[in-house]
C-alpha positions in Angstrom: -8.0 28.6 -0.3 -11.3 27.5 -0.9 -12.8 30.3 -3.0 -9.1 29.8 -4.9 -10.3 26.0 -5.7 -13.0 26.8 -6.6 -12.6 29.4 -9.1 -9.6 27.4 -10.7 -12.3 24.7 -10.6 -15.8 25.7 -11.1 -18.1 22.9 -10.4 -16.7 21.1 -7.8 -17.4 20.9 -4.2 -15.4 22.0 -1.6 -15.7 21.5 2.1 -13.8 23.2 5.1 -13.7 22.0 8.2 -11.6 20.7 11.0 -8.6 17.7 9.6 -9.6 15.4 12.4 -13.7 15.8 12.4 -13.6 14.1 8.7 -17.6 14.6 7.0 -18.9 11.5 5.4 -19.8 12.9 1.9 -20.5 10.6 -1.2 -18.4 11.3 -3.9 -15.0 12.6 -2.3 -11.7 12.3 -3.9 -9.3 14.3 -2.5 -8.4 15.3 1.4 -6.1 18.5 1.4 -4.4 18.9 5.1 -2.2 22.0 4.7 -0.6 24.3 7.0 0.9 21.7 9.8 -2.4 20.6 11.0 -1.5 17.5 11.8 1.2 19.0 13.8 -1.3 21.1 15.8 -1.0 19.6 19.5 -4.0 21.0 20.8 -6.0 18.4 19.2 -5.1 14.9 20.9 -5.8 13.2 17.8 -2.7 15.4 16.3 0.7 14.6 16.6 2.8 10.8 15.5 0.1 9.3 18.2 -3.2 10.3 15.9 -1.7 10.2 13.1 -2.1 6.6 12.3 -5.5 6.5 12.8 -6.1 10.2 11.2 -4.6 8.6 7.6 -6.8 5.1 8.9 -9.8 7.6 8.7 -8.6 9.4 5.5 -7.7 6.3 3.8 -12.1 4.8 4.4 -13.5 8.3 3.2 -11.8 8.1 0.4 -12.1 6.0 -2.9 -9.5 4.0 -5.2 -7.2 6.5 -6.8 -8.1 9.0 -3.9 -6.0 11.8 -3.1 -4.7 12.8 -0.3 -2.3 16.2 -0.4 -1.1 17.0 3.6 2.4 18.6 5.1 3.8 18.3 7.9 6.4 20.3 10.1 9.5 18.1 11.4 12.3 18.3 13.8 14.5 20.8 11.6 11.1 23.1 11.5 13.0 25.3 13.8 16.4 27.1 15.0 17.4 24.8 18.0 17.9 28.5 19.6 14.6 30.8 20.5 14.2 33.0 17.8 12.0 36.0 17.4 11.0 38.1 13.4 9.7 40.5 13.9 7.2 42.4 11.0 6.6 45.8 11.4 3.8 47.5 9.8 2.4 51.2 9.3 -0.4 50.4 11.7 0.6 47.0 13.7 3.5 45.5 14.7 4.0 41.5 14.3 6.3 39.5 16.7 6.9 35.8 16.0 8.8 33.8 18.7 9.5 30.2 18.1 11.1 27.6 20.5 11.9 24.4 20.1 12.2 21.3 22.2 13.7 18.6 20.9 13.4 16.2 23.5 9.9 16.6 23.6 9.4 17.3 19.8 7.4 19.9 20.0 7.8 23.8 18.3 6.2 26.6 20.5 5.1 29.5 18.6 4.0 32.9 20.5 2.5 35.1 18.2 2.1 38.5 19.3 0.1 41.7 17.2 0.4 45.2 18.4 -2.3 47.7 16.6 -3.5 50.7 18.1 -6.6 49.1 19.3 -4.6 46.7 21.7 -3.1 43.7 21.9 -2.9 40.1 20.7 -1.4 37.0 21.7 -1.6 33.8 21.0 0.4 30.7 20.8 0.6 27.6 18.9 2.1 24.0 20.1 3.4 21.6 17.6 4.3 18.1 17.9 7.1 17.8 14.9 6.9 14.4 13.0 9.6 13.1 11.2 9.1 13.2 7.7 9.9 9.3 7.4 7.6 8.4 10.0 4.6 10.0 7.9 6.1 8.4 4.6 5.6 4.6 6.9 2.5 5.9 8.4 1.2 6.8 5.1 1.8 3.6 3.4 0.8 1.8 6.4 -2.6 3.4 5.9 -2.9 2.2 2.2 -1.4 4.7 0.4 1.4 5.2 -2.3 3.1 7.6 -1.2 5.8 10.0 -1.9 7.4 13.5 -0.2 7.3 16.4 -2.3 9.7 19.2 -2.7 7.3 22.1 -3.5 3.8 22.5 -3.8 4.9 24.3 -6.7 8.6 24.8 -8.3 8.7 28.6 -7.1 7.2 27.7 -4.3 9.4 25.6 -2.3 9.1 24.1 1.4 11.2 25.8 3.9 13.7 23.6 6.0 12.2 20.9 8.3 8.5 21.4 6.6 7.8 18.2 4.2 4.6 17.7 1.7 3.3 14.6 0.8 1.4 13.5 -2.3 -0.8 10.0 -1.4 -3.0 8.0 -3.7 -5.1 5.5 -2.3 -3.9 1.6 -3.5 
């Protein structure tokens, strides 16, 4: 995504790096969070508890007319049932098994690759955050917000993932 911005954009700077670990860097004006990182429960600044003080933080680094573009996954991110898809390639085989908890909020997802060379797993916690409560949080924070559709018209969110657009006030 990066070498993508920056070939549609020569000239600019782009940094990588983690969502919650903001640099200080003169001249930012825009914070792209993609991907449910804010979601991402292994950090104990993600979740609806960090979140506040994530956009707080997001909200100081950046300028008047700052952009902020994030998404978020939500409580209809997943099948209230488990679920596995599984890929299957010439040389790997992909399993993908989600489970959610909705008292707890939270979407497990195990991930499991099968290649010749072995095996791997790993698995990924998410605290799901209502899309509403990001839309308050976000304005809270100093932004004018609103909840996209799409990042792009062909390109449309799947159930229970939401986008956001934010411009600092």
């Amino acid at each position: 995504m990066v070498a993508l911005a920056q070939h549609r954009r020569p000239g600019i700077r782009v940094l990588q790096g983690s969502a919650f670990d903001l640099p200080e860097v003169e001249g930012t004006c825009a914070i792209v969070a993609v991907g449910e990182v804010v979601n991402y429960a292994v950090d104990p600044r993600a979740g609806l508890a960090g979140l506040h003080a994530w956009l707080r933080a997001c909200r100081r680094a950046l300028p008047q007319g700052g952009v902020l573009l994030l998404d978020v996954a939500g409580p209809l991110r997943a099948d209230p049932e488990p679920a596995t898809r599984v890929t299957q390639g010439s040389d790997y085989r992909l399993e993908v098994t989600t489970v959610t908890d909705p008292e707890r909020r939270t979407l497990t997802r195990t991930i499991r690759i099968v290649e010749d060379t072995g095996e791997q797993t790993e698995t990924h916690v998410l605290e799901l955050i209502d899309p509403m409560e990001v839309l308050a949080a976000l304005r809270s924070a100093g932004f004018d917000a609103v909840a996209l559709r799409a990042y792009r018209e062909d390109l449309p969110f799947p159930r229970g993932w939401s986008g956001f657009l934010a411009r600092v006030a």
